[in-house]
Each structure stands twice: as structure tokens, then as C-alpha cells.
VOGU-3710 file (C-alpha; in Angstrom, 3 decimals, decimal comma):
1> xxxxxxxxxx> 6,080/-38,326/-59,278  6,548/-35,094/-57,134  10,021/-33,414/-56,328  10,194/-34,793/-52,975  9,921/-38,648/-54,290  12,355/-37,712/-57,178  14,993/-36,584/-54,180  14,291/-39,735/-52,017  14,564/-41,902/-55,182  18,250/-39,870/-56,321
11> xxxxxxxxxx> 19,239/-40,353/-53,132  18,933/-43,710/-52,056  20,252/-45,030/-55,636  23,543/-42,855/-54,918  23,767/-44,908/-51,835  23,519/-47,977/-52,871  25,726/-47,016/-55,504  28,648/-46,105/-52,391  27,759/-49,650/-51,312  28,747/-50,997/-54,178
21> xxxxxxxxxx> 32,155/-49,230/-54,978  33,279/-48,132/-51,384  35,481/-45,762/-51,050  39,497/-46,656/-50,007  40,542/-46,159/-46,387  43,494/-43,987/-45,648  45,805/-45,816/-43,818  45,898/-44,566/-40,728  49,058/-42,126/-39,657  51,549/-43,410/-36,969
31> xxxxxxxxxx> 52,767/-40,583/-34,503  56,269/-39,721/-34,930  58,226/-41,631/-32,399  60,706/-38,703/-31,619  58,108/-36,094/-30,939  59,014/-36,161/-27,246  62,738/-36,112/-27,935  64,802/-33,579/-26,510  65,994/-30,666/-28,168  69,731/-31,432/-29,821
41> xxxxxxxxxx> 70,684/-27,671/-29,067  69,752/-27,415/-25,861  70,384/-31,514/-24,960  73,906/-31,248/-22,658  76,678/-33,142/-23,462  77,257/-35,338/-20,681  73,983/-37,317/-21,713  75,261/-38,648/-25,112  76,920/-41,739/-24,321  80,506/-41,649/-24,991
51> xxxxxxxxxx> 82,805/-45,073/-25,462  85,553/-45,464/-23,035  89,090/-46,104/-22,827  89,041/-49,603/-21,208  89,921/-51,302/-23,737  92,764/-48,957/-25,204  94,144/-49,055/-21,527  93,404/-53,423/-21,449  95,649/-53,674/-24,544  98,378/-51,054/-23,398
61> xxxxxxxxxx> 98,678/-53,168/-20,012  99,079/-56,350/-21,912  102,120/-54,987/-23,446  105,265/-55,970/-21,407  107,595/-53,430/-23,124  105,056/-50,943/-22,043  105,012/-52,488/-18,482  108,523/-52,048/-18,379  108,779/-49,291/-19,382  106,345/-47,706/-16,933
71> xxxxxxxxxx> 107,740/-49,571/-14,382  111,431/-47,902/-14,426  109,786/-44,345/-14,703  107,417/-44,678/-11,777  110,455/-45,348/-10,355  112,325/-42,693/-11,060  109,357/-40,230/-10,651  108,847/-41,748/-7,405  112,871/-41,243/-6,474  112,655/-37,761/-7,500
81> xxxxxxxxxx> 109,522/-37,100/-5,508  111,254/-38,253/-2,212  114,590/-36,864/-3,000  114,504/-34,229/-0,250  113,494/-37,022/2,453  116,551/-39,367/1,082  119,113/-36,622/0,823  117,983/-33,322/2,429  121,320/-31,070/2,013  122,256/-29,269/-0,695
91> xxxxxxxxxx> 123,803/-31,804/-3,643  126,167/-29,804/-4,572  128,146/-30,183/-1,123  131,375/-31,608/-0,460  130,611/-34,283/2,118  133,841/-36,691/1,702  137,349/-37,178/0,010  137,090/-37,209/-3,427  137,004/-39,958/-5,834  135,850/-42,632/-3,817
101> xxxxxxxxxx> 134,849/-45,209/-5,871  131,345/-46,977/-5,665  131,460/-49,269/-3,248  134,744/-48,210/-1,765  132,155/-46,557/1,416  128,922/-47,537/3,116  128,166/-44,119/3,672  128,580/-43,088/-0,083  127,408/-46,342/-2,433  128,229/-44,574/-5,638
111> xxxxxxxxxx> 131,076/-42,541/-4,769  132,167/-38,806/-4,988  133,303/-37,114/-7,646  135,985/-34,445/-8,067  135,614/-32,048/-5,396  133,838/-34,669/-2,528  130,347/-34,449/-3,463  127,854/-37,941/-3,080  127,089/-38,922/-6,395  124,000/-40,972/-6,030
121> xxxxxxxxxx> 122,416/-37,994/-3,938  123,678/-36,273/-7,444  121,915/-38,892/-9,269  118,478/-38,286/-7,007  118,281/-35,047/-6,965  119,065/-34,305/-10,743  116,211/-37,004/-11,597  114,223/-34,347/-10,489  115,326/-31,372/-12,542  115,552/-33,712/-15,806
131> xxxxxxxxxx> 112,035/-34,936/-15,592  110,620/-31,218/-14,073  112,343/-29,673/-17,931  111,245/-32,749/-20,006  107,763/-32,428/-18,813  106,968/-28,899/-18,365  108,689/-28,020/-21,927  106,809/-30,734/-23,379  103,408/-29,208/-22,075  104,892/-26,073/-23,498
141> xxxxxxxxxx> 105,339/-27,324/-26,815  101,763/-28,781/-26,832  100,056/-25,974/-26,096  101,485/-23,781/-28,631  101,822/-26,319/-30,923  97,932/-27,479/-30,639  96,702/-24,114/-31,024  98,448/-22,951/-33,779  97,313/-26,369/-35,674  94,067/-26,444/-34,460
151> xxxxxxxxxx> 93,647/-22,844/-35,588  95,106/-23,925/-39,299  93,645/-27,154/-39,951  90,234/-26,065/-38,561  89,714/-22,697/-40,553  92,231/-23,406/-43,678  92,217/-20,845/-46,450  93,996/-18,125/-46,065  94,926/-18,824/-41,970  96,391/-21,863/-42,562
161> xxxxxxxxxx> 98,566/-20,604/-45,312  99,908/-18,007/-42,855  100,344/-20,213/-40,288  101,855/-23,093/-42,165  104,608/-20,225/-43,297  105,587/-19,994/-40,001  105,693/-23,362/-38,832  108,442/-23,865/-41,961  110,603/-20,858/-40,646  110,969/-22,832/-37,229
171> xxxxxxxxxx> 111,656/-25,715/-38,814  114,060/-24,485/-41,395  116,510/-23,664/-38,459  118,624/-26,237/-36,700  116,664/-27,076/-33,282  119,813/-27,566/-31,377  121,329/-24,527/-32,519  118,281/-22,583/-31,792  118,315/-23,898/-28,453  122,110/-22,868/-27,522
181> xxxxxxxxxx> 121,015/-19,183/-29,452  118,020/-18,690/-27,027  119,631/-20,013/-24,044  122,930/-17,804/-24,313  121,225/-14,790/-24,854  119,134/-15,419/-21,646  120,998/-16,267/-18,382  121,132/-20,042/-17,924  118,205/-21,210/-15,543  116,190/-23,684/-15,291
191> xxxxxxxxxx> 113,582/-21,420/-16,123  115,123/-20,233/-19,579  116,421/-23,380/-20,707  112,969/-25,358/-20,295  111,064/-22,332/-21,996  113,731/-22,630/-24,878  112,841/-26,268/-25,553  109,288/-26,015/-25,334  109,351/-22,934/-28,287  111,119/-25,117/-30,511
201> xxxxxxxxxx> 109,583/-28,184/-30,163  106,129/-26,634/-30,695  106,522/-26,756/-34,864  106,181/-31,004/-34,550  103,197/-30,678/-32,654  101,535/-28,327/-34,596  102,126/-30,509/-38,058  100,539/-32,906/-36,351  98,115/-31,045/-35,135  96,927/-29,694/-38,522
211> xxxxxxxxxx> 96,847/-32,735/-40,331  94,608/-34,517/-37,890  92,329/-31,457/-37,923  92,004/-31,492/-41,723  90,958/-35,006/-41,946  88,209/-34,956/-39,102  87,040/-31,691/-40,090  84,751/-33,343/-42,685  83,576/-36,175/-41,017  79,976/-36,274/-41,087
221> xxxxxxxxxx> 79,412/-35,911/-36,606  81,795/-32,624/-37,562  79,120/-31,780/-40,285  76,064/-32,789/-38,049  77,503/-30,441/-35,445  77,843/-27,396/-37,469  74,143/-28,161/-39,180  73,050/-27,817/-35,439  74,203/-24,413/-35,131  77,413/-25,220/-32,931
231> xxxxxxxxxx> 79,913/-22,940/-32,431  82,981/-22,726/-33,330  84,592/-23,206/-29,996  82,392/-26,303/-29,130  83,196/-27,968/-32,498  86,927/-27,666/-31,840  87,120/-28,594/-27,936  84,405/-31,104/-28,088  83,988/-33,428/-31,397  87,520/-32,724/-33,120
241> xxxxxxxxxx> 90,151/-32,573/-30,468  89,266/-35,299/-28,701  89,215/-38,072/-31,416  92,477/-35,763/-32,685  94,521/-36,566/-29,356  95,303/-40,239/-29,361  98,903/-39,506/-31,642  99,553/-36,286/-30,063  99,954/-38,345/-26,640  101,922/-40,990/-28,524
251> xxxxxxxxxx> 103,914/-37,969/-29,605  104,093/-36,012/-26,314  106,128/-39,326/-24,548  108,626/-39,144/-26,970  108,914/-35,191/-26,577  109,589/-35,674/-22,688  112,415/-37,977/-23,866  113,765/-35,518/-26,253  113,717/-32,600/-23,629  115,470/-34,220/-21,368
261> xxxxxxxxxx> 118,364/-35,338/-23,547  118,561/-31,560/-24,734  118,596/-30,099/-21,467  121,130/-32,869/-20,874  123,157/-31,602/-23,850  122,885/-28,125/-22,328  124,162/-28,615/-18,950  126,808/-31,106/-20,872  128,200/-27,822/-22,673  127,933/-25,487/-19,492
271> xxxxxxxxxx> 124,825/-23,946/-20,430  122,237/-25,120/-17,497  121,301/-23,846/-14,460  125,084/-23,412/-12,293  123,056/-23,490/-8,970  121,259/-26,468/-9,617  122,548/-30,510/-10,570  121,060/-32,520/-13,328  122,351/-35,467/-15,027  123,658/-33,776/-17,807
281> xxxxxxxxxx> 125,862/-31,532/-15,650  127,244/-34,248/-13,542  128,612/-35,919/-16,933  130,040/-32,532/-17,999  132,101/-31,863/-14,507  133,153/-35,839/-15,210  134,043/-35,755/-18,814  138,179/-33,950/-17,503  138,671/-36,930/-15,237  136,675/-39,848/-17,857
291> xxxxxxxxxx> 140,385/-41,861/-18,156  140,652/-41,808/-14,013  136,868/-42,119/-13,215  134,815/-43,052/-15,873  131,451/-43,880/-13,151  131,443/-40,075/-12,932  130,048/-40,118/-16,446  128,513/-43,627/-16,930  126,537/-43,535/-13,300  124,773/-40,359/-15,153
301> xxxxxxxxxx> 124,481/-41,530/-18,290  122,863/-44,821/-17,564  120,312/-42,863/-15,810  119,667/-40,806/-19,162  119,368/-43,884/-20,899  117,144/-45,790/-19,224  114,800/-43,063/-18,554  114,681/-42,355/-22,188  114,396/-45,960/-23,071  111,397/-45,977/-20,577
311> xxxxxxxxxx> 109,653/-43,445/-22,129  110,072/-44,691/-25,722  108,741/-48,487/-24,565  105,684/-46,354/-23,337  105,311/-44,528/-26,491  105,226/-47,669/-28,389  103,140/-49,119/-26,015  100,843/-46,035/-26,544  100,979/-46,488/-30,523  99,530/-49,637/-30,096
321> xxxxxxxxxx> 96,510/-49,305/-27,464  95,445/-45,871/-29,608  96,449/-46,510/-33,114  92,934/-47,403/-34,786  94,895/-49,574/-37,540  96,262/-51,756/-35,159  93,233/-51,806/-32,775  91,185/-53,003/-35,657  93,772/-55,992/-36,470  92,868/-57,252/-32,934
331> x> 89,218/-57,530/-33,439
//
């Protein structure tokens, strides 16, 4: 037997020999099904779906305190709003005889008070200075307080130690006190005296602030966003703060109330704005005659209460639509 025959013969025994013992297919390799996916860093926000508030604001509208209390502010928002078509002249004229009684004139359905000047215009036009302090010191107060606990809880270390020094010094003094110390050394405006609530009630927010930071900051979307290359500004603005807001606007209605009982207290003690009527300055010019005419004060003071009752009924109704604990016992 040649070479050539000795080749064909090797050859065709090693194929029957791969006949016989075949060798095991490789299972064959699916295509990954995210190879077309967009790119995370360059993907915009506005295309990751986001879950809405309709059922937070379903729950808060069930509430009747909440519907209430909404009720009574939209109408006193509403009241100040139209105050200069109701009562265009100045409030603080003297329009009638003094101490006419409620009732005791068409003209004048809550009276005047010491010196001849319409109390419910009063009333009307001090709705709007009260809310106009409690709402632009409140938005005060958030935005320092927000940054200065975003900035702590977010970085920590050696930051938030600073930081959380000088949120104790604020709140080591009396708030009140502070309040009269700012507001004397200024001269009393409307200006000063809303600027002087929102710097001290910035400390509250900015506890909360911080502690809400500190827990979301190692959630794992927080993580996932950093791992992405995110910066620093995007991570704050866009994944913590919003899931960090829901008790700072619980918090914020009850800081609207608060203002507006201090500036209250201020105009009370002679410290508000002389040029302008509030509520709480119309029950300090009634406080001398309280014995003789006591709707001087009460007419006032009612409106302080309810107002701040109001906004405490939507606070709690705001608790419960955002609070997670309670949204999770109504599942």
C-alpha cells in the first residue's frame, strides 16, 4: 500500500470516527436586547417616566378639615386681592364718629374705632399685609434654610459640621427676642419686619432640610446617579430635592401661620409699619379702650385666628396626602 492509499485510508477512518462521537453544538448567542438603548448620560430627563401627584392631591381633597381649611383662606386671599376695588381710600382715614358699634350703621357694618376710621375696610385691607409678611418671610426662610441644609446633609464631613454650628447659634437665641432686636435697630417697615422673620425662621427649615438629605443621599437611584457621572448640581436639584420636599411643604404652611402671628405680635407692641394697617395693629390701637369696645380687638383677632386655624387644617391635611407612612396604611 502506497502513501496516497495510506492518507485516503487515515482519513476516512477519522471521519467516521467524528460520526460516531460528534462534536457538541454551542448554543447559539442571543443579541443583547439593550444594544439599541439610549445612552443614560446623554438620555434627557423629561423621558423617564415620573409618578404623579394625583393621588396625593385625591386623598388631600377627601379630607374635610383640609377642605375647610382651604376654603376660609381662598377666602381671605381672595378679600385681600380685591381690597382696593371694595375700599379704595386710604384705611387709615377718619370717615365717621367714632365708636360706632357694628351694626349701629349701614354704611359702616363693623364699626369705627377710636378716631372714626371703618373697621372692616381695616379688617380688608390688613388681610393683605398679614398674608403679603407670612408668605414672603416664609419663602425667605426656605430658601436660606434649604440651602444651607442641602449644602450640609449632601456633602457632610467637615461642611456639615460648620454649618450645623451655626444653625445651633440661631437657635440658641430666643426667636421672638431676636425678632424685636432686628426690627428696632432697623426702622419699622414692612420691608424690615418681614426680612426679620424670614432670617430667623430659616434654622427649622434647614434641620429639616439636612436630615432628609442624609437619609436619601444613600439610596441606591442617588448611587446609580453618581455611578453615571452626574454632577453634583443635577444630583441635588433633580433626584434628592424633589423626593426631600413633601415635609418641607407640610412645614412651610405652618411657617406662614407663624409669620403672621409674629408680625401680629410686632405691630401689637408698636413695632410694624406706622403707615400701613394690619391686624395686629388694629388690636394694639384697641387694647386702651378693650373695657368700652372690646370688637376693636376681637373683630381683629378672630381674623388672626381663623386664618391661622386655616392654615394649620391645611398642614394636616398636607401631612396626610404626602406622609409615605400614612399613604401606605391606605393601600
Amino acid at each position: 500500500m502506497n502513501s496516497s492509499q495510506t492518507t485516503a485510508v487515515l482519513g476516512a477512518a477519522e471521519l467516521s470516527a467524528e460520526d460516531n462521537n460528534p462534536k457538541p453544538k454551542k448554543p447559539e448567542e442571543k443579541a443583547w436586547p439593550y444594544i439599541h438603548a439610549p445612552d443614560a448620560l446623554s438620555a434627557r430627563s423629561i423621558s423617564v417616566p415620573r409618578r404623579g401627584l394625583r393621588r396625593e392631591l385625591k386623598i388631600f381633597l377627601t379630607n374635610p378639615n383640609a377642605i375647610v381649611g382651604l376654603l376660609f383662606l381662598a377666602t381671605v386671599i381672595v378679600t385681600a386681592l380685591i381690597a382696593p376695588l371694595i375700599y379704595p381710600g386710604d384705611p387709615l382715614e377718619m370717615v365717621a364718629r367714632p365708636f360706632l358699634w357694628p351694626g349701629q350703621n349701614a354704611a359702616y357694618p363693623l364699626g369705627t374705632d377710636s378716631m372714626g376710621r371703618d373697621v372692616l375696610a381695616g379688617i380688608v385691607h390688613g388681610a393683605r399685609i398679614s398674608l403679603t409678611v407670612g408668605v414672603v418671610a416664609t419663602l425667605i426662610g426656605l430658601t436660606i434654610g434649604i440651602a444651607v441644609g442641602a449644602f450640609a446633609g449632601y456633602f457632610g464631613g467637615v461642611i456639615d459640621d460648620i454649618l450645623v454650628k451655626l444653625i445651633e447659634i440661631f437657635q440658641t437665641l430666643p426667636n421672638f427676642v431676636l425678632l424685636v432686636v432686628l426690627v428696632a435697630i432697623a426702622q419699622p417697615s414692612v420691608t424690615t419686619v418681614t426680612s426679620a422673620i424670614g432670617i430667623i425662621t430659616w434654622p427649622l427649615v434647614a434641620r429639616l432640610t439636612r436630615a432628609e438629605f442624609r437619609a436619601i443621599r444613600e439610596k441606591d437611584y442617588v448611587l446609580a446617579a453618581r455611578s453615571l457621572g452626574y454632577g453634583h448640581a443635577r444630583i441635588v436639584f433633580q433626584e434628592i430635592l424633589p423626593n426631600a420636599l413633601p415635609p418641607i411643604i407640610v412645614t412651610s404652611s405652618v411657617m406662614v401661620a407663624g409669620a403672621i402671628l409674629m408680625e401680629a405680635a410686632l405691630s401689637f407692641m408698636g413695632l410694624g409699619d406706622p403707615n400701613r394697617v394690619s391686624w395686629g395693629s388694629m388690636i394694639g390701637s384697641g387694647r386702651d379702650v378693650i373695657r368700652t369696645a372690646w370688637y376693636l380687638t376681637a373683630l381683629p383677632g378672630l381674623a388672626i385666628v381663623f386664618t391661622v386655624i386655616s392654615l394649620n387644617l391645611i398642614s394636616d391635611g398636607l401631612n396626610d396626602a404626602l406622609n409615605p407612612r400614612f399613604s401606605e396604611e391606605r393601600r
